[in-house]
C-alpha positions in Angstrom: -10.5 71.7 66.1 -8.9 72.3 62.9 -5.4 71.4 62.6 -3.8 73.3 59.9 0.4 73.3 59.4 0.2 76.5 61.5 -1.4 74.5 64.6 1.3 72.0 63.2 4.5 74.2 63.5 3.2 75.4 66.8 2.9 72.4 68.2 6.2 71.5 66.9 8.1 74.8 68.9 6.3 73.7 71.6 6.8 70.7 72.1 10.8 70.8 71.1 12.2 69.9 74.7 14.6 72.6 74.5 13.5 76.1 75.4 16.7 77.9 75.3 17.1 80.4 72.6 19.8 79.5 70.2 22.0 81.7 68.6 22.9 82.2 65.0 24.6 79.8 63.2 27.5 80.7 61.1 26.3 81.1 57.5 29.0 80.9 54.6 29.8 83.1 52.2 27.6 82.6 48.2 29.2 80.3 45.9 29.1 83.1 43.4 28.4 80.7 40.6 24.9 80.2 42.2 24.4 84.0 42.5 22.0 84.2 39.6 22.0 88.5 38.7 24.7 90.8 37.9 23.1 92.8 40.6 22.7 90.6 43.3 26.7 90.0 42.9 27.2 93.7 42.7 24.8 94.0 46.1 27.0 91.3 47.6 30.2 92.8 46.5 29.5 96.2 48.5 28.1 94.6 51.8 31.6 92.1 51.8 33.4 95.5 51.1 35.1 94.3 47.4 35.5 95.2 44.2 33.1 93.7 41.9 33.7 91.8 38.7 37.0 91.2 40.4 39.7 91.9 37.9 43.9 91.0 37.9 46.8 93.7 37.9 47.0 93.1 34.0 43.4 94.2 33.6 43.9 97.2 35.8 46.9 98.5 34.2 45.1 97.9 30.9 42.5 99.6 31.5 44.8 102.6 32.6 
């Protein structure tokens, strides 16, 4: 039999000793900084529900 890193990783799952399903594990926010497109910010931005590039009450009224 040929064991390849599929026959690997299934033999791994099996063999784990815990057969309960686990749930999802928090995930944090992005560190923006490591965000690398303007788009993938702006794609974040909409599902969080905020403004994107975020910008002060001076630039606001400014830009008024």
């Amino acid at each position: 039999m040929k064991r390849t890193r599929a026959w690997r990783r299934m033999q791994a799952r099996k063999c784990r000793g815990d057969n309960t399903v686990r749930p999802l594990e928090f995930k944090p926010e992005k560190n923006w900084k490591l965000m690398y497109t303007r788009a993938a910010k702006l794609y974040r931005a909409h599902q969080l529900g905020m403004s994107y590039p975020i910008r002060t009450t001076r630039q606001l009224l400014d830009q008024e």
